[in-house]
MIKOLNU-249972 format. One record per atom (N, C-alpha, C): residue in three letters; x, y, z. Coordinates in pm, whole numbers, padded with zeros to 5 digits, always signed. Layout:
BEGIN
ALAXYZ...
REM end
This chain:
BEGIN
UNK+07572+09782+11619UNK+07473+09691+11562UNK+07422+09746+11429UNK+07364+09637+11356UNK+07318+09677+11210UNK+07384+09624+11115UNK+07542+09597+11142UNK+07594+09602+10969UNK+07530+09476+10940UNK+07540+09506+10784UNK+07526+09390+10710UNK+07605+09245+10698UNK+07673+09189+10746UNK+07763+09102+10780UNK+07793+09078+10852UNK+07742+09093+11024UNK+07780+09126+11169UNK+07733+08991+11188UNK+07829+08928+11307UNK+07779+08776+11354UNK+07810+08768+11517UNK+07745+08713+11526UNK+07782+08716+11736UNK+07921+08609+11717UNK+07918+08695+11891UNK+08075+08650+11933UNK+08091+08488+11903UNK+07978+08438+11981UNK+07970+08276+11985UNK+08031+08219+11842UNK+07967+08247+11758UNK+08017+08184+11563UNK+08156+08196+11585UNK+08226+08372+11566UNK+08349+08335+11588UNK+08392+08236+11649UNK+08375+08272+11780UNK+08465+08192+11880UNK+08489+08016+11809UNK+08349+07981+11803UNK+08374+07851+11713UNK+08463+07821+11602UNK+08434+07931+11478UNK+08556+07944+11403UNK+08680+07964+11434UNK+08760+08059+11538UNK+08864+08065+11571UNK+08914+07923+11634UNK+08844+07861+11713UNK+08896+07749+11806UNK+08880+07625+11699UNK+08782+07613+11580UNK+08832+07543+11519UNK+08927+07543+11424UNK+08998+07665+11321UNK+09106+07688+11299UNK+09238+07703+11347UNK+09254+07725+11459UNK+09337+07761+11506UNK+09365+07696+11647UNK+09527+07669+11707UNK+09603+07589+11800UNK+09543+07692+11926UNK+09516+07640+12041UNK+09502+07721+12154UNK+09649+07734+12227UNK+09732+07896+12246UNK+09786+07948+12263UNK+09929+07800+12332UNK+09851+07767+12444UNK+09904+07664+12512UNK+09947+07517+12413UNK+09850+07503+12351UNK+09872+07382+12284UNK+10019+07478+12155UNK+09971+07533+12119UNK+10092+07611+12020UNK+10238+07586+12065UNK+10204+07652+12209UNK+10369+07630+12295UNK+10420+07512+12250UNK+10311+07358+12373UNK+10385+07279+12348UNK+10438+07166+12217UNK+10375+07234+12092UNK+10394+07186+11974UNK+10518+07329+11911UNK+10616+07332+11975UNK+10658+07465+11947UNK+10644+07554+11858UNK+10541+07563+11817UNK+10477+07690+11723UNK+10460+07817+11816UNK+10428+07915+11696UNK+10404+08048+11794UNK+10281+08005+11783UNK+10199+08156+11847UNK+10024+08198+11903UNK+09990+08178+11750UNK+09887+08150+11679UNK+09801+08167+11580UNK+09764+08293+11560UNK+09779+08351+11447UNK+09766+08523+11387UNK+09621+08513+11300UNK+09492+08582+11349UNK+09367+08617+11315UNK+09401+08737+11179UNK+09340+08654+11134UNK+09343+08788+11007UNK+09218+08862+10990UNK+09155+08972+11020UNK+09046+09038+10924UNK+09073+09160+10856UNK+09020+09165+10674UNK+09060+09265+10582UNK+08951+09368+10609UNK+08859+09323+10674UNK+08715+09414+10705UNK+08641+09383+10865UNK+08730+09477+10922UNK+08695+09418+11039UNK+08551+09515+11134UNK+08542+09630+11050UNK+08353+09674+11068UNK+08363+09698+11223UNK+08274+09599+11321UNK+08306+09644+11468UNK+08360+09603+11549UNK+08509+09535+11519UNK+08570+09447+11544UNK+08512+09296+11647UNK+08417+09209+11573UNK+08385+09108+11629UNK+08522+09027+11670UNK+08550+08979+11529UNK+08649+08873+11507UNK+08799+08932+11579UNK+08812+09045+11606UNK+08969+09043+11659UNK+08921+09078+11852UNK+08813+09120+11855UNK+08765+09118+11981UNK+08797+08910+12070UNK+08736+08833+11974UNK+08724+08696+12000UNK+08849+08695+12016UNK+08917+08692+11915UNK+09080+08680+11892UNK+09139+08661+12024UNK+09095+08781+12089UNK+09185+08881+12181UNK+09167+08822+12286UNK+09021+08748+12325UNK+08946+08760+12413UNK+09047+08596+12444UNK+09067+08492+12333UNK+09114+08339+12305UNK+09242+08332+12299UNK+09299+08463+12319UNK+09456+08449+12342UNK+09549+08466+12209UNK+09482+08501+12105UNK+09534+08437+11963UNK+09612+08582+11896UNK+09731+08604+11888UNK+09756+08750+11782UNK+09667+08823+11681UNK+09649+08899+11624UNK+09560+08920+11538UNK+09532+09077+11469UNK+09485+09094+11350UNK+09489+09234+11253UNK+09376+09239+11215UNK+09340+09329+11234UNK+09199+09450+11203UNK+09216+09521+11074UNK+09150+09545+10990UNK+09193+09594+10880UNK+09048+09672+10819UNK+09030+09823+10812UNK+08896+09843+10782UNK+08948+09998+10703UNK+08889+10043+10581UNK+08885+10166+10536UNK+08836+10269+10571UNK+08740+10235+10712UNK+08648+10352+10729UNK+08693+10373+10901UNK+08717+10498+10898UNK+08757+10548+11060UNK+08709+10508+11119UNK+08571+10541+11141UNK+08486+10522+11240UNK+08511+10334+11282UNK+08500+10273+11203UNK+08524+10110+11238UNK+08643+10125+11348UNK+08769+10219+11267UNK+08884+10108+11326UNK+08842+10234+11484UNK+08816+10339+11514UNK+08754+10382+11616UNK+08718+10261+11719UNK+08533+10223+11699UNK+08428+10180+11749UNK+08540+09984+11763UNK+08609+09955+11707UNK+08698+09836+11743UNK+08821+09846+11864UNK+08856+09982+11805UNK+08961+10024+11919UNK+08920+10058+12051UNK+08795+10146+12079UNK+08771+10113+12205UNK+08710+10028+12242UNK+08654+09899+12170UNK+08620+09744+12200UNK+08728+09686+12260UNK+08783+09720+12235UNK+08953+09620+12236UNK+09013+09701+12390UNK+09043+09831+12396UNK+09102+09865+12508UNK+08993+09822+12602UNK+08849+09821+12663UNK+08802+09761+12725UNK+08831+09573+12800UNK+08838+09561+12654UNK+08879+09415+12677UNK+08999+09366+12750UNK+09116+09463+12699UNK+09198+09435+12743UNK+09228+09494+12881UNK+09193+09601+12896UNK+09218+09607+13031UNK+09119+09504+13144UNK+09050+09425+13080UNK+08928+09351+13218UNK+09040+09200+13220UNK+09156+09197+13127UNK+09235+09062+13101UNK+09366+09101+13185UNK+09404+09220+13178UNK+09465+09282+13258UNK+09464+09281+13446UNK+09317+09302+13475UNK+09333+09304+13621UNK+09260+09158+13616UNK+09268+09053+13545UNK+09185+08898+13578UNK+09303+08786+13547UNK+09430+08864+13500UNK+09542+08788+13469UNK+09647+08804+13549UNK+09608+08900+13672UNK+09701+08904+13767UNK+09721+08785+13874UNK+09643+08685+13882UNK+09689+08603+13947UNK+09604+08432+13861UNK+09635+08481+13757UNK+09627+08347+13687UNK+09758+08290+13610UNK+09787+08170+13693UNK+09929+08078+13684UNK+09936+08039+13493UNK+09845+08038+13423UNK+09916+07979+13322UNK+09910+08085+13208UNK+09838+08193+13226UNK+09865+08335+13188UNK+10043+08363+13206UNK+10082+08353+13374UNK+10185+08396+13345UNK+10307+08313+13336UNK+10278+08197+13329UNK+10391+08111+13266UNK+10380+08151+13116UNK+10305+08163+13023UNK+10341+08175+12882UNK+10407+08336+12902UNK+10400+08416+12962UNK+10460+08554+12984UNK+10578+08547+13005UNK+10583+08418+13126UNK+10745+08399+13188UNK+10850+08365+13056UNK+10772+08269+12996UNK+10817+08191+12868UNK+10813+08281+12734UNK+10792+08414+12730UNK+10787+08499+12617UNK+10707+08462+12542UNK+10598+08364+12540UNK+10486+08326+12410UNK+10446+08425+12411UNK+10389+08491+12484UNK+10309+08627+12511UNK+10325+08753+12567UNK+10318+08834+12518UNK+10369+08984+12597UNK+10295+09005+12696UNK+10394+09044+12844UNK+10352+09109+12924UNK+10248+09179+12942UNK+10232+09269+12851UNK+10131+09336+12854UNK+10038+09276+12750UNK+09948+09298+12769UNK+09842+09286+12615UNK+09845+09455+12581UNK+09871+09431+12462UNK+09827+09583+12378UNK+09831+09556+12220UNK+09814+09704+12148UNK+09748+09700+12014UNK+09843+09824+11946UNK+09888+09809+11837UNK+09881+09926+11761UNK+09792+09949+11686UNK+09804+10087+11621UNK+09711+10093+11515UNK+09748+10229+11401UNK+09758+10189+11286UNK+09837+10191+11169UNK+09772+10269+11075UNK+09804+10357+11053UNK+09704+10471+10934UNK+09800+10467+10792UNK+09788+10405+10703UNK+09860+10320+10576UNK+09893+10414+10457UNK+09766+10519+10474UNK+09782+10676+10372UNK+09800+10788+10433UNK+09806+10907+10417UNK+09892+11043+10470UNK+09774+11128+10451UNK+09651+11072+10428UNK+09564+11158+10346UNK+09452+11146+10443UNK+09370+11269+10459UNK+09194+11233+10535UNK+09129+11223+10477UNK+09104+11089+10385UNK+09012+11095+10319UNK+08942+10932+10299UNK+08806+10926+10289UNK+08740+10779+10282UNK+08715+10742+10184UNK+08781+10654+10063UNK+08766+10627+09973UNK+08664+10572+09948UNK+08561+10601+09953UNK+08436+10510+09978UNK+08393+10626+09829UNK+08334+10562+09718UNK+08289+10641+09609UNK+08257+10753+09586UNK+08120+10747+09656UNK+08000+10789+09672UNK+08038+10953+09756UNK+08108+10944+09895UNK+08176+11051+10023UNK+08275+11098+09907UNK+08420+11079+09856UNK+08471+11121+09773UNK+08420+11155+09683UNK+08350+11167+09632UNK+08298+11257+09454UNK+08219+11359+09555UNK+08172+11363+09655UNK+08077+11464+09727UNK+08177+11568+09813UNK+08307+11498+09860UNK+08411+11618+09906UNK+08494+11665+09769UNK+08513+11600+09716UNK+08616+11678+09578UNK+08535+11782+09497UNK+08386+11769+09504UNK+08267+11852+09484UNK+08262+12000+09575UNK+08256+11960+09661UNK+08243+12087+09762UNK+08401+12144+09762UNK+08488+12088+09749UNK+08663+12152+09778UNK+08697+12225+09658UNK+08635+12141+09571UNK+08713+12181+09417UNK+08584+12334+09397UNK+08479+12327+09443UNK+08355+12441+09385UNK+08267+12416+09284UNK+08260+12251+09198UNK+08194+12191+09126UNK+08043+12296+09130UNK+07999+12285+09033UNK+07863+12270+09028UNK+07787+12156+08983UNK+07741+12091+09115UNK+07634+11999+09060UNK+07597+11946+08998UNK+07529+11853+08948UNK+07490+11819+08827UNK+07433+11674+08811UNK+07320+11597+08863UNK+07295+11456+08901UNK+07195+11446+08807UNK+07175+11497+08734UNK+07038+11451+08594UNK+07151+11455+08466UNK+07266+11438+08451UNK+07331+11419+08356UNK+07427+11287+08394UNK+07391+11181+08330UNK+07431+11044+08377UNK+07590+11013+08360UNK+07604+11062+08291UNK+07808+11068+08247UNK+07882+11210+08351UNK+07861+11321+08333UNK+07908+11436+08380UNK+07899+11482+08519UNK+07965+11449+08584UNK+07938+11522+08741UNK+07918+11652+08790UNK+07902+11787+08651UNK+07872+11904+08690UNK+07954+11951+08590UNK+07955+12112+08688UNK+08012+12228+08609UNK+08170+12277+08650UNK+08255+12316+08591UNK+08348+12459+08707UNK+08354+12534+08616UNK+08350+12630+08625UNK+08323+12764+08547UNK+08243+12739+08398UNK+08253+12724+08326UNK+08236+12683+08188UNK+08289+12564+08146UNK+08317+12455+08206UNK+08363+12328+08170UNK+08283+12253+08217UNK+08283+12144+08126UNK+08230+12004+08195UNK+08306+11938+08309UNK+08264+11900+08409UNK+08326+11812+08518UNK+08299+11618+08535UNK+08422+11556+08489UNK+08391+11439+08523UNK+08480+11387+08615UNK+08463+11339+08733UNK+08496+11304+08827UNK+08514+11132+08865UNK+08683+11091+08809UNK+08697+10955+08837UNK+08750+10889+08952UNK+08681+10783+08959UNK+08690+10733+09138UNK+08824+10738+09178UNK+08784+10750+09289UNK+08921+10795+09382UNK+09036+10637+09416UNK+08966+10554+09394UNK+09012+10417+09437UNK+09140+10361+09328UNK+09154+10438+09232UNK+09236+10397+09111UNK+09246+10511+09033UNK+09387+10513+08974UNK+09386+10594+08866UNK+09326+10631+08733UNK+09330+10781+08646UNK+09287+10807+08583UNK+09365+10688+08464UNK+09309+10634+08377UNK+09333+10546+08266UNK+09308+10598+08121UNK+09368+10564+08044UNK+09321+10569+07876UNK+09167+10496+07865UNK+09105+10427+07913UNK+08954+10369+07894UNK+08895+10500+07909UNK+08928+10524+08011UNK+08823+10677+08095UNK+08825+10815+07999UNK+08943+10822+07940UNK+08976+10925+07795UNK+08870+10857+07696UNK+08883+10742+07706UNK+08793+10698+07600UNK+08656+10712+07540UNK+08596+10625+07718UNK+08458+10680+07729UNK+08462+10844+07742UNK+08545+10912+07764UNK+08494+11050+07771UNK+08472+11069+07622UNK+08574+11076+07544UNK+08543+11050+07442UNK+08427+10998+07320UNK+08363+10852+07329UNK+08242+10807+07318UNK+08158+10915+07330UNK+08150+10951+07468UNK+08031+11041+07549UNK+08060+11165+07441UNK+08145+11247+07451UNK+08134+11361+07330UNK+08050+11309+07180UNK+08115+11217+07168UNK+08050+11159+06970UNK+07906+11174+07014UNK+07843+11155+07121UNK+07693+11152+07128UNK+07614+11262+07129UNK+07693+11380+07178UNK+07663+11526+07203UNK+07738+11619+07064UNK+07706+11601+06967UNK+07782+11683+06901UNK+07752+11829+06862UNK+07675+11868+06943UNK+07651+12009+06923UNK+07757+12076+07088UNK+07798+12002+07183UNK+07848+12075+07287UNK+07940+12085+07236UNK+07992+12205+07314UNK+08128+12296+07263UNK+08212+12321+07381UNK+08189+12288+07555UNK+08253+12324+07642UNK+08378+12193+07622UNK+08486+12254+07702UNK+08571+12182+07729UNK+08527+12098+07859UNK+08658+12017+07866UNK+08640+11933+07993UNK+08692+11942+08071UNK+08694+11900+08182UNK+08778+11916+08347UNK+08764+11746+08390UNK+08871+11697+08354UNK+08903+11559+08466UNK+08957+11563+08582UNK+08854+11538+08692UNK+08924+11502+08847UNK+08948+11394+08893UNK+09099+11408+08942UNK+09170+11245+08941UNK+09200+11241+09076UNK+09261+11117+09109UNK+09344+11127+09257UNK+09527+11107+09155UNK+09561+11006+09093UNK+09664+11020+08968UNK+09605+10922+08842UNK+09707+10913+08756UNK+09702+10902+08630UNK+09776+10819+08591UNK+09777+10752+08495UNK+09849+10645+08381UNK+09954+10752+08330UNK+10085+10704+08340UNK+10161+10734+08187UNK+10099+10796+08097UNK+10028+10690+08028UNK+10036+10773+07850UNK+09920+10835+07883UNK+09833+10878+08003UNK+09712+10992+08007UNK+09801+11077+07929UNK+09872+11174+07962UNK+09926+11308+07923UNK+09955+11306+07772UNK+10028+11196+07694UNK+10055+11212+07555UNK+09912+11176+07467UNK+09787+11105+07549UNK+09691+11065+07458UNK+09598+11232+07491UNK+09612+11288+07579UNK+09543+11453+07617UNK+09608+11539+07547UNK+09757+11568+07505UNK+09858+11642+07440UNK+09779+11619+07248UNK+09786+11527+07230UNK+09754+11519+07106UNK+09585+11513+07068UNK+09483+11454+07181UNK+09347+11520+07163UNK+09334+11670+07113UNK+09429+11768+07270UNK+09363+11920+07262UNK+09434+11954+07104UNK+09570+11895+07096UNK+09586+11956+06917UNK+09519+11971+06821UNK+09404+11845+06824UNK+09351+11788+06728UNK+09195+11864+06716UNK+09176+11928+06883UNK+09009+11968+06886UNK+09009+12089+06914UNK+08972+12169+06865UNK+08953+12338+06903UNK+08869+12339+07016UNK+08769+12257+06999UNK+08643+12250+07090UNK+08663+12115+07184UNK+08593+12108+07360UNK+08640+12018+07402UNK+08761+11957+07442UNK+08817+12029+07442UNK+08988+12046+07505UNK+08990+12002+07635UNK+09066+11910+07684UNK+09093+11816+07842UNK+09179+11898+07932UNK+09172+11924+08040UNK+09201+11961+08110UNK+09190+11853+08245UNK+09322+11826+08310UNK+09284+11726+08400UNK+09388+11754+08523UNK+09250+11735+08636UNK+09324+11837+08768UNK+09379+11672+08844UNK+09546+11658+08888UNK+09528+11576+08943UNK+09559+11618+09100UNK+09479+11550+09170UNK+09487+11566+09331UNK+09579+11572+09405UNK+09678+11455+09364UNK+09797+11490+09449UNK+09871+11536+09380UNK+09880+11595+09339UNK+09992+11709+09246UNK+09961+11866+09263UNK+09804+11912+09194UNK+09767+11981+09166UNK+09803+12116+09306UNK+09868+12239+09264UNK+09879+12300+09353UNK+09761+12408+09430UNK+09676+12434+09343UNK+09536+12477+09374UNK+09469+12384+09457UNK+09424+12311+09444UNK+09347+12167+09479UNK+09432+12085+09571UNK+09531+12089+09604UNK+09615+11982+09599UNK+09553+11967+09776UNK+09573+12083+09823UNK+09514+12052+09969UNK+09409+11990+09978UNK+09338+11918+09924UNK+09229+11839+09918UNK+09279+11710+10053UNK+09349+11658+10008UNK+09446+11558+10024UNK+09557+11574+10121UNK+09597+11697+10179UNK+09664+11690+10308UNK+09630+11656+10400UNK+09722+11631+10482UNK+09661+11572+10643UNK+09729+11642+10742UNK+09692+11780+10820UNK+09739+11825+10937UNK+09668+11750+11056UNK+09799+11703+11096UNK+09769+11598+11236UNK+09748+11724+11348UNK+09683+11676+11417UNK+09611+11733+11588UNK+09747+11746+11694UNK+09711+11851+11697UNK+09835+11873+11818UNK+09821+11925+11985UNK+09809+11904+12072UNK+09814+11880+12207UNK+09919+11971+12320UNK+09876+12056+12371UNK+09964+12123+12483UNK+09944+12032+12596UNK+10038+11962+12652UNK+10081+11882+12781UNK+10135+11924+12877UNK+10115+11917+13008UNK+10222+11941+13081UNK+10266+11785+13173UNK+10338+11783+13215UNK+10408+11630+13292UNK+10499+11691+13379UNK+10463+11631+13542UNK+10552+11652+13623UNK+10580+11527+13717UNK+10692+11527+13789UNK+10690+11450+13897UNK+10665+11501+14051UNK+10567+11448+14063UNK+10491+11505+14202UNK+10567+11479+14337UNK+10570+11328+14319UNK+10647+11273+14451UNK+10768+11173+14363UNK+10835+11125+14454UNK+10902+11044+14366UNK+10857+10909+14270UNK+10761+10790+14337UNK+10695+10734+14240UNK+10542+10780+14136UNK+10512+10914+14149UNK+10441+10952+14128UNK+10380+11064+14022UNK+10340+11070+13938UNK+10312+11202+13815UNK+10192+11276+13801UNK+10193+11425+13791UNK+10092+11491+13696UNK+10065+11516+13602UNK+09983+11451+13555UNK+09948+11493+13369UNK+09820+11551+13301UNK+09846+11666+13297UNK+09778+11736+13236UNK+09716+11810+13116UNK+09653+11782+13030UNK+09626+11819+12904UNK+09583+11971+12928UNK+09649+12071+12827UNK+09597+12154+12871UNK+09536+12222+12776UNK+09556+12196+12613UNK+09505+12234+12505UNK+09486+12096+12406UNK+09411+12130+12305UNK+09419+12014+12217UNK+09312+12078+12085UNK+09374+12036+11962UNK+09299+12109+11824UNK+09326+12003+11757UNK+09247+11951+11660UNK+09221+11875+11554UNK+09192+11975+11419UNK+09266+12008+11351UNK+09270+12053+11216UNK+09160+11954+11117UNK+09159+11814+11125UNK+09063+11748+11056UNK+08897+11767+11139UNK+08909+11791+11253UNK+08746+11805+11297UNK+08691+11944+11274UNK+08798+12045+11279UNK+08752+12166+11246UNK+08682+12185+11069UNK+08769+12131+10987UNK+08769+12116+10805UNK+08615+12079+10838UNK+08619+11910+10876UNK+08488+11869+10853UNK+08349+11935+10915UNK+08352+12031+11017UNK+08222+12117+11101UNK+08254+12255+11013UNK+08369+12234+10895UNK+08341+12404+10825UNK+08316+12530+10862UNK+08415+12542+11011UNK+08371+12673+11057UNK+08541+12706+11086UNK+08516+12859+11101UNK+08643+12934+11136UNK+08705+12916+11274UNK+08827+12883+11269UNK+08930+12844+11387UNK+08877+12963+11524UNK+08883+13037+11525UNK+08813+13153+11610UNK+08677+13141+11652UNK+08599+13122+11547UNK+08445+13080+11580UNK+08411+12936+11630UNK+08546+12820+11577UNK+08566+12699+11643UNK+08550+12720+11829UNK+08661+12827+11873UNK+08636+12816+12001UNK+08533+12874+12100UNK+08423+12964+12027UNK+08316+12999+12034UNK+08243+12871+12085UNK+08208+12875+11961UNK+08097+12737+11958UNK+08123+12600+12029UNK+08256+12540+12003UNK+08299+12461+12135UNK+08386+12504+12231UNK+08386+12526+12342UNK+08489+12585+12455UNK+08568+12505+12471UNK+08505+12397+12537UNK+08578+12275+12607UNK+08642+12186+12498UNK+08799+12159+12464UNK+08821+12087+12432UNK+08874+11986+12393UNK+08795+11931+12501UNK+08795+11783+12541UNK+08694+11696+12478UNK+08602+11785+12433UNK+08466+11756+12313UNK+08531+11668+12221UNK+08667+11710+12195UNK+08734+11620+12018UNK+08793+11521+12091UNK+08795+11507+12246UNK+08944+11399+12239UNK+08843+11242+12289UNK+08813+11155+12184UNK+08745+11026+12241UNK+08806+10917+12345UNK+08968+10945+12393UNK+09055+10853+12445UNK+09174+10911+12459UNK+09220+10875+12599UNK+09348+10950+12633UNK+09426+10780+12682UNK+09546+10784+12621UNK+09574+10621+12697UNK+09737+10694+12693UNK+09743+10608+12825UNK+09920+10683+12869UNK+09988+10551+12928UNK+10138+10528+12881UNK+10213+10411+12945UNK+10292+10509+12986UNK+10315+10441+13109UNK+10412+10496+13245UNK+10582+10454+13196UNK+10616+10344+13117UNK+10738+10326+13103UNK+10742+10298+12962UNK+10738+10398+12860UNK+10759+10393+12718UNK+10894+10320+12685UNK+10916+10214+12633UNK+11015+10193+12558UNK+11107+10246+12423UNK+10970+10344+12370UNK+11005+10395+12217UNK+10958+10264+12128UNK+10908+10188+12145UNK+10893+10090+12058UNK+10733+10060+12058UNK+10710+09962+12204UNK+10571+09896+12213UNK+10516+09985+12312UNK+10393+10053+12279UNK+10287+10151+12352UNK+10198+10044+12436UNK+10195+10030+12587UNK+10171+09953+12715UNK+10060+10054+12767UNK+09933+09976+12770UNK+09791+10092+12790UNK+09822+10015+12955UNK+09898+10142+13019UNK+09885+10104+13159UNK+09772+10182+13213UNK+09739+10284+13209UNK+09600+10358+13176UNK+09516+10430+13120UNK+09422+10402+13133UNK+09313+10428+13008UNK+09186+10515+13057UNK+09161+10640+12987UNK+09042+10717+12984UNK+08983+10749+12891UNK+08900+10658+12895UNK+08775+10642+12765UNK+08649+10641+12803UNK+08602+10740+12809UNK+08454+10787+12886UNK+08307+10678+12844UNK+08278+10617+12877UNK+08195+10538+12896UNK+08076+10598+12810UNK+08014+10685+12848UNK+07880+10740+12813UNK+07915+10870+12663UNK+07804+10843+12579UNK+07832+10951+12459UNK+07871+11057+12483UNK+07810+11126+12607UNK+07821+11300+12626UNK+07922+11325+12714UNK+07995+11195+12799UNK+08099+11270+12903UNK+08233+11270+12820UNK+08280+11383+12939UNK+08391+11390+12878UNK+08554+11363+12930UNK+08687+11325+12878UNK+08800+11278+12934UNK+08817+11389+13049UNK+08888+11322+13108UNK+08926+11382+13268UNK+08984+11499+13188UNK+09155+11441+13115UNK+09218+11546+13117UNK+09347+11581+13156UNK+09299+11515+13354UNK+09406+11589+13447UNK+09432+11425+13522UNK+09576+11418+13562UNK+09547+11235+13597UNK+09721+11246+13683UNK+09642+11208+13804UNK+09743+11160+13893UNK+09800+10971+13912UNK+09871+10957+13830UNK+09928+10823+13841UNK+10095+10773+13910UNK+10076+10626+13902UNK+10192+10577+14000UNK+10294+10561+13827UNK+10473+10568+13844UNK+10568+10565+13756UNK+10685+10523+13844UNK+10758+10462+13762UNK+10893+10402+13828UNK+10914+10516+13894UNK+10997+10486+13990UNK+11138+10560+14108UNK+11209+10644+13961UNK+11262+10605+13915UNK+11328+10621+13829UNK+11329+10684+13725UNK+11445+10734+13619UNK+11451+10822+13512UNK+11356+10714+13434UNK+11234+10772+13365UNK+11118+10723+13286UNK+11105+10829+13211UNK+10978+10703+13056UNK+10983+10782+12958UNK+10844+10760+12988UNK+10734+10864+13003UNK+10593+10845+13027UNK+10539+10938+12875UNK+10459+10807+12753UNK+10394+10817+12686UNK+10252+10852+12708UNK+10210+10941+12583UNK+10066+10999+12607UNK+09980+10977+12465UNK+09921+10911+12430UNK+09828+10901+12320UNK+09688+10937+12352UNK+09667+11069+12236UNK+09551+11075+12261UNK+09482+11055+12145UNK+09324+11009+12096UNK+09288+10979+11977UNK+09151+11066+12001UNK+09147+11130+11901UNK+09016+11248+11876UNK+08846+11153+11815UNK+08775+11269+11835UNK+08639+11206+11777UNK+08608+11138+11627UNK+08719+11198+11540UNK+08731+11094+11436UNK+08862+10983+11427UNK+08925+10962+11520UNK+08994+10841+11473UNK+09099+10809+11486UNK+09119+10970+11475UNK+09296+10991+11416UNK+09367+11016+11578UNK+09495+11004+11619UNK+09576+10965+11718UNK+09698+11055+11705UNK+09752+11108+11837UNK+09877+11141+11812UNK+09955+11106+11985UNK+10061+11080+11974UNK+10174+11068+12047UNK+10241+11141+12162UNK+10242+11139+12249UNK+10351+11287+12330UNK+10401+11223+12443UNK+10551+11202+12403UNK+10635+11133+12472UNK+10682+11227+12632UNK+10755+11251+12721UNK+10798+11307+12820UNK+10913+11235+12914UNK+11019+11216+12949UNK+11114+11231+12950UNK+11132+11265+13135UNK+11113+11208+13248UNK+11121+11313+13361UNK+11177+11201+13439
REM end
């Protein structure tokens, strides 16, 4: 609750059912299901409705925490459609009929390689603290210091441009007694940045450009990596339709960065951890393709925590039993098994 743009379920629902064919009516007009679009989907109202009306549908949000606080909206949902669609006849005629998958489920799609929230304001405040900036918020153009240079820091959302040389530029003609050089922090750059910087520093003894770019830069450059979370598992077959699965380690490289403490003193300070893991969801018969939330442990209350340890039912049979687990910020990883 809170955002600025948040609307109850009811509005949707009205909007969806008046845009869009109900699943059934789709069939018999042979169309497919109707596909929900949201580019900002915040706490997922609109793909919750979606989901809830039978309709396909995409979530689309820049900020973790959203596609988080949507994702476990959604596995809730779907599993209460799950045990209420087991003996509803026209549920499973569109199933019988392939309109609809067997299962209800969701992927969910991380589009950059990078941990980072392009959100302005959070980016100029981590490239600040990573890079060693000094400060600097009473100078309206300059974002600080690094060693003896000026620091200007251009948004992360787009590249460095010839305008931005420009105004840097401008901004010098106004100061003409400073003598430091400059430091541009980029995420990348235009083409002709480099030949319009090549022929500035020729031209200026004083004020010379220097421009760090992010994904390049080999000092800095780790700004911008992403070490994914990795998971010690074990998986057995207990009885013949039957499995143990056990988590037995689990580290997030991005939750450690962001709490800024040492990997050693990490396990100090948290023991248990199961603290990072917000959702453990496991399908019993992986295809390699579509991930089937046949069960789901997603702790209800803020402070508890995932089981962990989970005795479930699996085919007779040679099976591929998938394990996704998704940590306290967002991020997800995979662990297939084979038994």
């Amino acid at each position: 609750m809170g955002f600025a743009t948040q609307k109850p379920e009811a509005l949707l629902e009205r909007i969806i059912k008046a845009s869009t064919k109900d699943p059934e009516q789709a069939f018999k007009d042979g169309e497919s299901i109707p596909l929900v679009l949201d580019c900002f989907t915040g706490s997922g109202t609109t793909t919750a409705v979606a989901q809830k009306l039978g309709r396909r549908w995409i979530g689309c949000d820049i900020n973790k925490g959203a596609i988080q606080i949507t994702s476990k909206r959604l596995q809730k949902i779907i599993l209460d459609q799950i045990k209420n669609n087991k003996n509803n006849k026209k549920q499973n005629l569109l199933e019988e009929k392939k309109l609809i998958p067997k299962y209800n489920t969701f992927g969910v799609y991380k589009v950059n390689d990078y941990d980072l929230k392009l959100l302005k304001t959070e980016a100029i405040e981590l490239a600040v603290h990573h890079i060693g900036i000094q400060r600097v918020r009473t100078d309206r153009f300059f974002n600080g210091y690094l060693g003896k240079t000026l620091v200007k820091i251009i948004d992360f959302n787009r590249p460095l441009t010839l305008l931005d040389l420009q105004l840097t530029q401008d901004e010098l003609k106004k100061r003409p007694n400073e003598d430091r050089d400059i430091t541009i922090i980029c995420l990348g750059k235009e083409l002709a940045v480099n030949p319009w910087v090549e022929e500035w520093n020729e031209k200026h003894p004083v004020n010379k450009i220097k421009i760090i770019e992010l994904k390049t830069d080999k000092k800095y450059g780790n700004f911008l990596i992403h070490k994914p979370a990795e998971a010690k598992i074990k998986v057995k077959r207990i009885v013949k339709n039957k499995a143990l699965i056990k988590i037995e380690n689990f580290i997030s490289p991005t939750i450690i960065e962001r709490l800024n403490i040492d990997n050693n003193l990490f396990k100090v300070k948290i023991p248990d951890f199961r603290s990072m893991i917000d959702a453990v969801l496991i399908d019993t018969n992986y295809n390699g393709n579509t991930f089937h939330i046949v069960y789901s442990d997603v702790p209800e209350k803020k402070n508890d925590l995932v089981k962990g340890k989970y005795e479930i039912e699996i085919p007779a049979d040679k099976v591929k039993i998938a394990i996704k687990i998704i940590d306290t910020l967002g991020e997800e990883i995979l662990n297939v098994f084979e038994i």
